[in-house]
C-alpha positions, 0 to 999 in steps of 0.5 A: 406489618409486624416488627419481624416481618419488617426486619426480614423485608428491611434484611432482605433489601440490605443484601440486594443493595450489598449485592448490587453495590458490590456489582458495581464497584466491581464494574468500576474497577474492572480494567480495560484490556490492554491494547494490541502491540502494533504488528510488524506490518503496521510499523513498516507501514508507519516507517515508510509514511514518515520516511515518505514526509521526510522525502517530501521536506527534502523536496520542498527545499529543493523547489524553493532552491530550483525556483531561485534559480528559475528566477536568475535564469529569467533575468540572465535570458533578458539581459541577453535578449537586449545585449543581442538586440543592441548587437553586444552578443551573439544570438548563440548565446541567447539560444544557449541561455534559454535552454538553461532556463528550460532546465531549470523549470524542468526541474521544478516540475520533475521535483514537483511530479516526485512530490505529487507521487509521494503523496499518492503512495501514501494515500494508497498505504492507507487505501490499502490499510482500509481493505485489510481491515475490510478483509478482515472481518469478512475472512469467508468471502464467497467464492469468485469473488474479487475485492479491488483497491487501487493497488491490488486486485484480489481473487478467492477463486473457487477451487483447491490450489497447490504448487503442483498445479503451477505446469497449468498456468506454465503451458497456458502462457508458453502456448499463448505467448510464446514463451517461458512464463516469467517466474520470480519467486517460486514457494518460499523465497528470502524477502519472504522470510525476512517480512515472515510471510508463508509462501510455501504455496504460491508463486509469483509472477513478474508481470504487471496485471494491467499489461497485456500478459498480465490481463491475459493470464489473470483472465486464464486464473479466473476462469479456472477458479485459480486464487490470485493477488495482482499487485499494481504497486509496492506495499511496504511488508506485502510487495515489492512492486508490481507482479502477480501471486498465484495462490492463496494470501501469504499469512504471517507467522 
């Protein structure tokens, strides 16, 4: 190879290292995209979870108090037994002192049992957090489809819906039963506009999906293609309890 030539090779290798160098250092300090806020819904959600680990700390103290009293109850209860064995006491007073042992142990359970809900609904917030996200990546879901958590049930119908169809739904329940149906929000309400949800085009229904109104009027929704949600339980920033929205999923704004 002559000098040139190895001239012109050894430039041209210099310029793809230059290049590729550049390339790279360019990589390395590229930033990363800075992350997403957390959204209203998501602090609500985190609020309530820590309020619901409070509760639960309150509780605990509680049990341990009512257990001590369960304890003295016990001891009370005994030596009564044995005052009335030895004819000391009335039998009264025994009978009185087992229904004060009955409440304390009631207690403890009732304690325990409000104990045991907070740790469900915290387990449905992050069940429910699980479908959102799920939801969200498949926004176009098939028509008549229906997705199922342990607190909602929702329905993508398979028509167009509007307000303007409410008097269906209206004289399909008051021939069926008999009666009005229970409208507690009709289009846009105040909780609404406080949580920023557009309910501009639905209503909801206060009924619980697992009764028997509510079983029968999701029944007619479907079979009509009508789009629905039937909230089994509060979701904090989406529900206030159990009831049944009529029409599309509210969007923030």
């Amino acid at each position: 190879m002559s000098h040139k030539k190895a001239q012109r090779v050894l430039l041209i290798f210099l310029c793809v290292f230059v290049a590729c160098s550049a390339v790279l250092a360019q990589r390395k300090t590229k930033k990363k995209p800075a992350p997403k806020p957390p959204t209203e819904l998501t602090k609500l959600r985190e609020e309530f979870v820590k309020a619901t680990d409070e509760y639960k700390a309150s509780l605990t103290k509680l049990i341990t108090i009512y257990e001590g009293d369960v304890k003295k109850a016990d001891e009370k209860l005994e030596l009564s037994r044995k005052l009335l064995a030895e004819g000391l006491i009335s039998k009264l007073q025994v009978e009185e002192n087992e229904r004060a042992l009955a409440s304390e142990k009631a207690k403890v359970e009732e304690t325990r049992r409000q104990m045991t809900n907070a740790d469900a609904q915290v387990a449905g917030i992050f069940v429910e957090t699980e479908a959102e996200q799920e939801l969200a990546k498949n926004l176009r879901l098939a028509r008549q489809s229906l997705v199922r958590t342990s607190s909602f049930t929702r329905y993508t119908g398979s028509s167009g819906w509007g307000l303007s169809d409410a008097w269906k739904v209206q004289r399909f329940f008051s021939d069926t039963f008999k009666r009005e149906l229970p409208i507690a929000v009709f289009g846009q309400g105040a909780i609404h506009d406080r949580w920023r949800l557009d309910h501009h085009n639905a209503m909801d229904i206060q009924l619980h999906p697992d009764g028997v109104e509510g079983r029968a009027l999701l029944e007619f929704l479907q079979k009509n293609g009508i789009p629905y949600l039937a909230f089994r339980s509060a979701i904090p920033g989406t529900a206030t309890g159990p009831h049944i929205h009529i029409g599309r999923p509210s969007h923030r704004y």
